[in-house]
VOFI-41529 format. One line per field, with one value per residue (C-alpha): residue number from 1; x, y, z; chain. Coordinates in steps of 0.2 Angstrom, whole numbers. Example, Ala and Ser with C-alpha at 12.3 -4.5 7.8 and 13.67 -1.06 7.14 Angstrom:
! VOFI-41529
pos = [1/2]
east = [62/68]
north = [-22/-5]
up = [39/36]
unit = [A/A]
//
This chain:
! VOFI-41529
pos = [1/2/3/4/5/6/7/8/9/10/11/12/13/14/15/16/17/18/19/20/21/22/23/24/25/26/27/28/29/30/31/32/33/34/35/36/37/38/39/40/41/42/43/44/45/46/47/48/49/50/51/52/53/54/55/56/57/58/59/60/61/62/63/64/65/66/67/68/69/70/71/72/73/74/75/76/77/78/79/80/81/82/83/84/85/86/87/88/89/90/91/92/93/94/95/96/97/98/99/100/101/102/103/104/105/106/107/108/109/110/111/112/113/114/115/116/117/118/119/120/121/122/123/124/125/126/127/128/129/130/131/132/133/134/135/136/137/138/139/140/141/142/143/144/145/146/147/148/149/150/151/152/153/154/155/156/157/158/159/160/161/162/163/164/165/166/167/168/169/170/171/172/173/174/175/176/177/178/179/180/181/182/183/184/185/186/187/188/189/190/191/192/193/194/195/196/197/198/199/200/201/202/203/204/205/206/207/208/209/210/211/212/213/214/215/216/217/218/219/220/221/222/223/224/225/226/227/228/229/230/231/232/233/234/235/236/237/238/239/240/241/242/243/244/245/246/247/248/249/250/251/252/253/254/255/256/257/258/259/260/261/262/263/264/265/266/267/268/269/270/271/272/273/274/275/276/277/278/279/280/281/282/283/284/285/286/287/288/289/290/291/292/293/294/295/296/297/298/299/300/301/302/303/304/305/306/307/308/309/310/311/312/313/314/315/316/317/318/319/320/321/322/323/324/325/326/327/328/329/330/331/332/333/334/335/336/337/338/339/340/341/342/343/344/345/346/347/348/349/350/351/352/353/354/355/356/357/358/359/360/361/362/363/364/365/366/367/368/369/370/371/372/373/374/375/376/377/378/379/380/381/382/383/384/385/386/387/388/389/390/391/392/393/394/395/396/397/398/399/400/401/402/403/404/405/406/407/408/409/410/411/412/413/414/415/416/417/418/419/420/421/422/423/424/425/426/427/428/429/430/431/432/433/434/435/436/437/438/439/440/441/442/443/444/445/446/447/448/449/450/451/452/453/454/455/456/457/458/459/460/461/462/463/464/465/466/467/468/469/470/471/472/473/474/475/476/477/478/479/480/481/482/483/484/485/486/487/488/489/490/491/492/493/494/495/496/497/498/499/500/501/502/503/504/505/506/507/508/509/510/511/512/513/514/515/516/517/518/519/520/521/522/523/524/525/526/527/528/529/530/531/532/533/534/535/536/537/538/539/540/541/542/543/544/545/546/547/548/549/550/551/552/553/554/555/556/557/558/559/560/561/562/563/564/565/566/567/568/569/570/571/572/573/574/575/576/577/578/579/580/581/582/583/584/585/586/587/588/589/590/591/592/593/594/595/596/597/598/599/600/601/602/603/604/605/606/607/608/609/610/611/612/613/614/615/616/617/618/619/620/621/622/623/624/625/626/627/628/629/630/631/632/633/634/635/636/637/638/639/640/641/642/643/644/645/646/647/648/649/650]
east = [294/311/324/329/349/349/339/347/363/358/353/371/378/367/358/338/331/337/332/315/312/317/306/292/294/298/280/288/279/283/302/297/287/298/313/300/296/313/316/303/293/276/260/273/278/258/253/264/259/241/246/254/236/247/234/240/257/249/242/256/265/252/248/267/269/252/252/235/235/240/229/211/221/223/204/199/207/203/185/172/176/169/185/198/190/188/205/211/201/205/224/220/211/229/238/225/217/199/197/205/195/178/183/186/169/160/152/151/151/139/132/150/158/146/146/166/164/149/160/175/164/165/147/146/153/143/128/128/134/118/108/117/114/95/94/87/83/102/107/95/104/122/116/110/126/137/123/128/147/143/129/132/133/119/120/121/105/96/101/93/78/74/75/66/51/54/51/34/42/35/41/59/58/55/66/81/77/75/91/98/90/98/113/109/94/95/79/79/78/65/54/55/50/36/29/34/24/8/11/11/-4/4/-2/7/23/20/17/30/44/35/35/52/57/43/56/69/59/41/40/39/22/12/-1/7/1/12/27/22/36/49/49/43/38/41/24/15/28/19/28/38/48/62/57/44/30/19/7/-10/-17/-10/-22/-15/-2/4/17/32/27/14/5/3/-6/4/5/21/23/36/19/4/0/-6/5/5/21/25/38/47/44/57/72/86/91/95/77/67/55/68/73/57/56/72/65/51/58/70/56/45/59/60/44/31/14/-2/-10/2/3/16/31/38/54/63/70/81/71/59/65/51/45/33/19/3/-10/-24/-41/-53/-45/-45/-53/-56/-72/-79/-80/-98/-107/-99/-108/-103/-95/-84/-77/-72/-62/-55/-49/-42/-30/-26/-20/-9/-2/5/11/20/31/32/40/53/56/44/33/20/17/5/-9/-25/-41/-32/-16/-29/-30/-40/-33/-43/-49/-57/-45/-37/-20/-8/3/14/28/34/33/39/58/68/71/58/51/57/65/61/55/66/63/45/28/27/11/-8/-17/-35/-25/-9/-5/-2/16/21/13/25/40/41/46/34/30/19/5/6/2/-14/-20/-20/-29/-42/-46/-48/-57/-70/-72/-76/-90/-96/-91/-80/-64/-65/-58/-65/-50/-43/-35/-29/-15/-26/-41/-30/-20/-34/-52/-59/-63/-81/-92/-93/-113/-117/-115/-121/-135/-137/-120/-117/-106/-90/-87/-86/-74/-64/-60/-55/-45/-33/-36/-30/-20/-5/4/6/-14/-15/-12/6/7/-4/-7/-16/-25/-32/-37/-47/-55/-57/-73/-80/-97/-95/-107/-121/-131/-131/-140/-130/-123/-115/-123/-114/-120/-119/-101/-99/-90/-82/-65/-57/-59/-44/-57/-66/-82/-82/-81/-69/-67/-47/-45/-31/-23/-19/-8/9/22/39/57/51/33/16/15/0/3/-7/2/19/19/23/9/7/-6/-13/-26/-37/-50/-70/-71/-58/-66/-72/-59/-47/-64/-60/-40/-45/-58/-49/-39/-25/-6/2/-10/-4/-15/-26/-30/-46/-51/-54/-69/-67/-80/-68/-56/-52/-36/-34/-22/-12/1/19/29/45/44/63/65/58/42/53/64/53/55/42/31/31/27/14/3/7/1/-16/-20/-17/-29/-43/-45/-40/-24/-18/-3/4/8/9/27/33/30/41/35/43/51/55/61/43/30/29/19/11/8/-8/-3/10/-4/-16/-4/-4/-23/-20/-28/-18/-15/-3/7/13]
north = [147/147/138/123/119/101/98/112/104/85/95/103/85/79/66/73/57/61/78/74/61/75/89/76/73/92/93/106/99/114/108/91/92/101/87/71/82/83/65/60/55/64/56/59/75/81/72/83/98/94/90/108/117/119/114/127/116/101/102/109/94/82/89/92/75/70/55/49/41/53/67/56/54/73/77/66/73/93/89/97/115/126/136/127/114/131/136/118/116/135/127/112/122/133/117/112/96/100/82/85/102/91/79/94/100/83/86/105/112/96/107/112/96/88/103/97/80/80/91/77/66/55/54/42/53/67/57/56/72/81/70/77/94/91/89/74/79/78/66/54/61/59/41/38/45/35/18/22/21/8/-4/-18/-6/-15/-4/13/5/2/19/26/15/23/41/41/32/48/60/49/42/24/21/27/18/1/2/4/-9/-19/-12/-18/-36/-42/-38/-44/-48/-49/-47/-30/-27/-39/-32/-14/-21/-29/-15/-2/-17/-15/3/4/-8/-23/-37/-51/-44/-38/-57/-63/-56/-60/-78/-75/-70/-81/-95/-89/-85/-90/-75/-64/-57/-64/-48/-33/-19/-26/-19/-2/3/-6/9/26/41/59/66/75/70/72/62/79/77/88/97/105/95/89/74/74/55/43/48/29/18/3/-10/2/19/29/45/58/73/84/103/112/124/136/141/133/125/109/95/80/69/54/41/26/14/1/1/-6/8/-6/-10/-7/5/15/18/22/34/43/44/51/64/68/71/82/94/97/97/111/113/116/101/89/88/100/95/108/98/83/77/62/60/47/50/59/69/85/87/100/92/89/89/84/65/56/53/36/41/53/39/34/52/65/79/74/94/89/72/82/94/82/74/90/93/78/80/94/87/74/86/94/76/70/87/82/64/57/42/41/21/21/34/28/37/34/44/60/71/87/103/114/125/107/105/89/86/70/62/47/49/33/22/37/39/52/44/32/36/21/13/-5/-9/-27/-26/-34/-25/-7/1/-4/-22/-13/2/-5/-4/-19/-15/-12/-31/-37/-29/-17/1/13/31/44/34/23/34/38/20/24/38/30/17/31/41/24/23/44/40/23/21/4/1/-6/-24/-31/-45/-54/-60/-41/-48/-58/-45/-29/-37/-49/-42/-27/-12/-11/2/16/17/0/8/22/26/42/47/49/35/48/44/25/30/42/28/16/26/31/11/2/-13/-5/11/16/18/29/46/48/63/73/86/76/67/84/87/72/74/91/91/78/84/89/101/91/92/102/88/75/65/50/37/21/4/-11/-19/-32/-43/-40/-35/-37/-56/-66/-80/-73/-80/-99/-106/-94/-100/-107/-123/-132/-135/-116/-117/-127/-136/-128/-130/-121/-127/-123/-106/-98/-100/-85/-73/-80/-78/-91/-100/-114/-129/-136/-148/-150/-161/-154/-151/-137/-126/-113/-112/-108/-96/-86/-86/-78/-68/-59/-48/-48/-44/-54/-70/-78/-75/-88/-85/-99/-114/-132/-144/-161/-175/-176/-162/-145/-138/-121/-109/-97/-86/-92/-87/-95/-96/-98/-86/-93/-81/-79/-70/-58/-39/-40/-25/-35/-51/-43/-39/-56/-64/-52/-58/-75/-75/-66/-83/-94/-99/-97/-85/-98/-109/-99/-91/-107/-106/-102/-87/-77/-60/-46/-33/-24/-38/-57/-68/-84/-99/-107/-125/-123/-112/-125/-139/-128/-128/-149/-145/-160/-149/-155/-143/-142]
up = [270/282/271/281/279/285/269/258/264/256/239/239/241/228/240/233/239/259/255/248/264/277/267/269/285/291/280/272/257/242/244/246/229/221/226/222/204/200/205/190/206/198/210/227/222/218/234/243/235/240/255/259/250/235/222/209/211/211/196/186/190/187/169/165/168/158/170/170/186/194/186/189/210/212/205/218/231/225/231/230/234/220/220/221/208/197/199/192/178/173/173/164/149/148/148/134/144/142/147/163/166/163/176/188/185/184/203/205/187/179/162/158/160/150/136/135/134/124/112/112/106/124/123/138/151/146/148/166/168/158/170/187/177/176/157/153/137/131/142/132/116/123/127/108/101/113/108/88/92/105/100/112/126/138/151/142/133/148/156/139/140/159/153/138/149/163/148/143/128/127/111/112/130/123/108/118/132/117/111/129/127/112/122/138/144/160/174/176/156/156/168/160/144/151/160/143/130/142/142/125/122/115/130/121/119/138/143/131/143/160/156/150/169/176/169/179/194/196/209/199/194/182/178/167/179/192/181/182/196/184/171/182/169/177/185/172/159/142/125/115/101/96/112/105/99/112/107/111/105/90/75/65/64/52/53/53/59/68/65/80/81/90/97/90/109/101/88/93/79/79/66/62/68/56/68/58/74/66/72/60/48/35/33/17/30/34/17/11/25/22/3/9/19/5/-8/6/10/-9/-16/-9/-20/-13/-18/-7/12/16/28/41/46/49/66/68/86/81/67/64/47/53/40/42/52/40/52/36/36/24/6/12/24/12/-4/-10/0/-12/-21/-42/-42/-27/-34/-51/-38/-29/-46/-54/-36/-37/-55/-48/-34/-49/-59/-48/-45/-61/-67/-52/-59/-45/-49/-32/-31/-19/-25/-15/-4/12/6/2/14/18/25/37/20/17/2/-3/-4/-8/6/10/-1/5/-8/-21/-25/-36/-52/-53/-71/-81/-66/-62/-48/-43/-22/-22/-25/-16/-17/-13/-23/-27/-36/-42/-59/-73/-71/-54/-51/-65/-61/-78/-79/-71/-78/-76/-82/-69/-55/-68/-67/-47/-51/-60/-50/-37/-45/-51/-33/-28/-42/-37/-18/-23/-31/-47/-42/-26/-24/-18/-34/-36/-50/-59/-62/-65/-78/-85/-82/-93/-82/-74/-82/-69/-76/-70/-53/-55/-70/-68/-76/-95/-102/-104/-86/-91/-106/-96/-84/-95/-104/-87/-82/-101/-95/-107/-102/-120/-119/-105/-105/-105/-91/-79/-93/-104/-91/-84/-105/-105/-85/-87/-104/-91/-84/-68/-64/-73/-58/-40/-30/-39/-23/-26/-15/-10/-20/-9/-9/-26/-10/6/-1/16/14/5/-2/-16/-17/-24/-37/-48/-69/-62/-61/-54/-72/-72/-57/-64/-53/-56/-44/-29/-29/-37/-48/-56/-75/-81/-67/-62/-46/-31/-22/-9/-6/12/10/25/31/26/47/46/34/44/54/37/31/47/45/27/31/45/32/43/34/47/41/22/11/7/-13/-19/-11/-22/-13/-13/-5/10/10/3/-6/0/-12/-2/-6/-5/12/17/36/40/58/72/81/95/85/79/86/99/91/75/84/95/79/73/90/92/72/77/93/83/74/89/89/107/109/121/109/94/100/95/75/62/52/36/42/28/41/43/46/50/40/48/37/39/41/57/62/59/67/83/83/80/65/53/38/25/15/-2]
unit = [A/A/A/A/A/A/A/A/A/A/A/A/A/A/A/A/A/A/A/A/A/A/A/A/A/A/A/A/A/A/A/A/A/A/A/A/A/A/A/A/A/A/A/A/A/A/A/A/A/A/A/A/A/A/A/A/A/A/A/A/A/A/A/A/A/A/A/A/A/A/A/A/A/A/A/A/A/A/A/A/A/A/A/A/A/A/A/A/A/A/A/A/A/A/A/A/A/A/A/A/A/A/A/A/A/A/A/A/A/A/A/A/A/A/A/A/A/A/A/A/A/A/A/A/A/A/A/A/A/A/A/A/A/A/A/A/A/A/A/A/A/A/A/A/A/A/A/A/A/A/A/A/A/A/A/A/A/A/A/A/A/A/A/A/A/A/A/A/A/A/A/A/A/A/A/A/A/A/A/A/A/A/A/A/A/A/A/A/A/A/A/A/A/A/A/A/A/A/A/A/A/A/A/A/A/A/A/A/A/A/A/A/A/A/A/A/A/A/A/A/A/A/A/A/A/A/A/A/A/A/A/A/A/A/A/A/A/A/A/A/A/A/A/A/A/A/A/A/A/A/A/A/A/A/A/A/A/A/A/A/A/A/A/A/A/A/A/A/A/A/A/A/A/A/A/A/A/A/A/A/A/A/A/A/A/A/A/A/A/A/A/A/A/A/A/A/A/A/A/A/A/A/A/A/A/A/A/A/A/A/A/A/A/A/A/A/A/A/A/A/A/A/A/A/A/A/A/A/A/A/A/A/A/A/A/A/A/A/A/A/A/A/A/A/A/A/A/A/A/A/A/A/A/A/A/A/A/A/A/A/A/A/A/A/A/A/A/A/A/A/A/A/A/A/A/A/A/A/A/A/A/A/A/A/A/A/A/A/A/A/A/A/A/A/A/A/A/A/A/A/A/A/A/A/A/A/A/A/A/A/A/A/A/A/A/A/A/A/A/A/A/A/A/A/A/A/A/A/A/A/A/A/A/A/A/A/A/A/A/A/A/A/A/A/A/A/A/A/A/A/A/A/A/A/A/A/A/A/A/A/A/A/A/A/A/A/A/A/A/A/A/A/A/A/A/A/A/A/A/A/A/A/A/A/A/A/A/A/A/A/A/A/A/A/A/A/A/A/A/A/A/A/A/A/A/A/A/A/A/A/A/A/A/A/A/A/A/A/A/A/A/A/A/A/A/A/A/A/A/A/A/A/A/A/A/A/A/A/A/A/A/A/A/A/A/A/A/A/A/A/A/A/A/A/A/A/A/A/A/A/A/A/A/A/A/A/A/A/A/A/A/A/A/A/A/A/A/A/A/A/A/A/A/A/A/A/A/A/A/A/A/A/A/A/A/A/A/A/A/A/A/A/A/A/A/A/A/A/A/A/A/A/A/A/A/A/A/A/A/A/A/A/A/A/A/A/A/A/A/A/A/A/A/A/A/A/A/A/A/A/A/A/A/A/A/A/A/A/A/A]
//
């Protein structure tokens, strides 16, 4: 570039701003950069620098002056030429602005600007990058990490929700547009929730949030598969965890998490995927699942289900897939040789967590599972936790009514022998094809009733099976055995191969123990239930109860609430007849949070129980119903007021 003296002449004078002006308008724009630099004039003097193509100049003055303005201006006007964007960002990574090189790359260089920012820790700008990248995958992860800095980011929640449902993942989907909804639920959130509820087979939940927009604007559809477009799914998008795991059906699922069988595609192998399905990480579900992945990574024995790995997706715990189910369909149709193997693995599988300090809780046929050898193994470590022998348990019961033990109803110190008691009523129900105690009273008859003689049931065996039961079922722990050793001495001179053709045939059920009536009258009358502070209380057990008297009319309808078995319903415990009206005992609920309130998976289990003895789920979004995080528990006289049933509560 000729040097032109009219402006050399103004520097040699001193006067930069004439000689700046007359370089700009000579468009000599290196000396005019140069002068506006100089000048502290940063964004004119990189404008004319990018004016003249000299972008390596540009930049140099922009990041020497770390003016950000000016910085985000002049990666606007590089464009989108692959070379010159290369050459600036290279510049920028030798002036130690990484940040400045990710923006550069943001349109032509996608998968490296998002690597950057993912690795700053600016999870929300490398979201959308991985997405203009074409990796869904870890654009939904960016979005989770930015969502646990950012909780009350609607948007980023929302974006989240989309992508999860592209990559089939119905669950994750919903979780974040619920996410998104507690922040703002605004139509388009609403819609996607309904269309992900239907999805996911929860109707009410589904119809909760159409009415919700109905009420803002009655044009919108009223029948779920209308909201199908609201929430697309990739074509041939399949559900994977982890990136690996691809589900083929749900195999069960419970009030806080589901069980999916799955295909692991880096082995073939076919698992079994356990997803916590709550969502607040200070719930007592999420702690027991973070126990029990805890325990599983530990613990590896042959007699439990062992666990491959643990990813926070979900979060998920990977256990073996055991394709022989459970120990709950084989009970009352086993060969006498089988139940005493079942009995004796079972007897490992607890020695193996009692010598690691673990007390199991929750010891029961449905938590017995066979392995493809067609040997049992124990599961769920759920309700287990490290240090439990001796510990009381001060957070409400944890375990299963028809084989909890005397002590984990009471709140005393568990041990050892309390996952024996579990094991003997199992093991009364192998032999029999029925738990020892039919309910629903569980508390009153494992503390106060003697243990049914295992021959009543079933004659053919010799009395030692009757003693050997008793002996792991004695109300007092100090007359158990006091570990899995001695219990195996004592099951092990038990005659199990008395006979090959022995098979165990299942008696007829002592009562439905799916009801919560037991079968009128019981020996209790009302002067064993006391009136204390907070209301009635049973004076043999303790524990809390409530009173609704109804008119004789309503009976069945209150006979179908109890009989329905449904956790979400409060238990309804003995019933009192009068001439005119009936008292109705129930377990004590406080119903302090409003349905509405509920999370909608929770309150969609809630509203299905409730219709399945009646109780329209149009109205019944408007009751009041005890929450403890996992499940909500509707009491029977707002249900019954709903119905315009009068019922009058005590």
């Amino acid at each position: 570039m000729a040097v032109d003296v009219e402006v050399e002449a103004l520097v040699a004078r001193a006067e930069i701003d004439q000689a700046a002006a007359l370089a700009v308008h000579r468009k000599q724009w290196r000396r005019a950069a140069e002068l506006l630099s100089s000048l502290g004039r940063v964004a004119d003097a990189a404008v004319a620098a990018a004016e003249g193509n000299e972008w390596r100049l540009a930049m140099d003055i922009a990041l020497q002056a770390s003016d950000e303005q000016v910085l985000g201006a002049l990666c606007a006007r590089l464009g989108h030429d692959p070379g010159r964007v290369a050459q600036a960002a290279a510049q920028a990574r030798l002036a130690r602005r990484d940040d400045v090189a990710a923006r550069l790359l943001e349109e032509t260089q996608p998968l490296e600007a998002a690597e950057t920012w993912y690795a700053r820790g600016e999870y929300a700008k490398a979201a959308p990058c991985f997405e203009r990248a074409n990796d869904p995958a870890r654009a939904a992860r960016a979005w989770e990490q930015h969502l646990a800095q950012t909780p009350d980011d609607a948007p980023a929640a929302l974006r989240l929700g989309e992508l999860r449902a592209r990559q089939g993942d119905d669950e994750g989907a919903v979780r974040a547009l619920q996410a998104a909804a507690k922040v703002e639920a605004d139509e388009s959130v609403m819609a996607k929730l309904a269309a992900g509820m239907w999805r996911l087979g929860y109707p009410h939940a589904s119809r909760y949030w159409i009415a919700r927009l109905r009420d803002r604007d009655a044009s919108w559809p009223v029948e779920p598969e209308a909201y199908a477009s609201h929430l697309p799914r990739a074509e041939g998008a399949a559900k994977r965890y982890a990136g690996r795991y691809r589900v083929v059906r749900e195999a069960g699922s419970g009030a806080t998490g589901r069980v999916l069988e799955a295909v692991d595609e880096l082995t073939g192998d076919t698992v079994a995927l356990k997803v916590l399905t709550v969502s607040d990480d200070r719930s007592a579900a999420f702690g027991r699942f973070v126990r029990e992945a805890e325990l599983a990574r530990t613990l590896d024995d042959p007699c439990l289900v062992r666990m491959r790995a643990l990813d926070p997706e979900g979060p998920t715990i990977v256990y073996d897939w055991m394709p022989g189910g459970t120990l709950s369909a084989r009970v009352g149709s086993m060969p006498l040789r089988e139940v005493g193997r079942v009995t004796l693995r079972l007897l490992h599988a607890l020695e193996t967590l009692h010598r690691h300090g673990v007390v199991h809780r929750d010891v029961k046929p449905s938590n017995v599972l066979f392995d493809a050898a067609g040997q049992a193994r124990l599961g769920d470590l759920g309700a287990a936790h490290l240090g439990d022998l001796g510990a009381t348990v001060t957070g409400g019961l944890v375990g299963s009514l028809p084989y909890m033990a005397p002590e984990q109803m009471t709140g005393a110190p568990v041990s050892a022998s309390t996952d024996l008691y579990a094991l003997g009523c199992v093991v009364f129900e192998m032999l029999t094809g029925q738990a020892p105690f039919g309910g629903p009273d569980y508390m009153a008859q494992h503390l106060g009733e003697p243990v049914p003689k295992v021959t009543e049931l079933c004659p053919r065996l010799p009395a030692t099976f009757d003693d050997a039961v008793a002996t792991l079922m004695a109300k007092s722990q100090d007359d158990r055995p006091q570990d899995a050793t001695e219990a195996r001495a004592l099951l092990s001179a038990l005659p199990w191969e008395l006979t090959d053709e022995l098979v165990l045939e299942r008696p007829v059920p002592r009562n439905d123990r799916r009801s919560s009536v037991p079968p009128p009258p019981m020996d209790r009358d009302e002067s064993q239930r006391v009136r204390g502070v907070d209301g009635w209380e049973d004076a043999f057990t303790g524990a809390r109860l409530a009173r609704v008297t109804t008119f004789r009319g309503a009976r069945d309808r209150v006979l179908a609430w109890a009989r329905s078995g449904a956790p979400e319903l409060q238990t309804v415990l003995d019933l009192d007849e009068g001439p005119t009206e009936d008292a109705w005992w129930l377990a004590a609920v406080s119903a302090t949070t409003a349905m509405r309130e509920v999370p909608p998976l929770a309150r969609e289990r809630a509203l299905r129980a409730l219709e399945a003895v009646g109780v329209s789920p149009l109205v019944a979004v408007d009751l009041r119903v005890a929450w403890d995080g996992d499940d909500a528990v509707v009491p029977l006289a707002a249900a019954l007021a709903a119905m315009g049933v009068h019922a009058a509560a005590e």
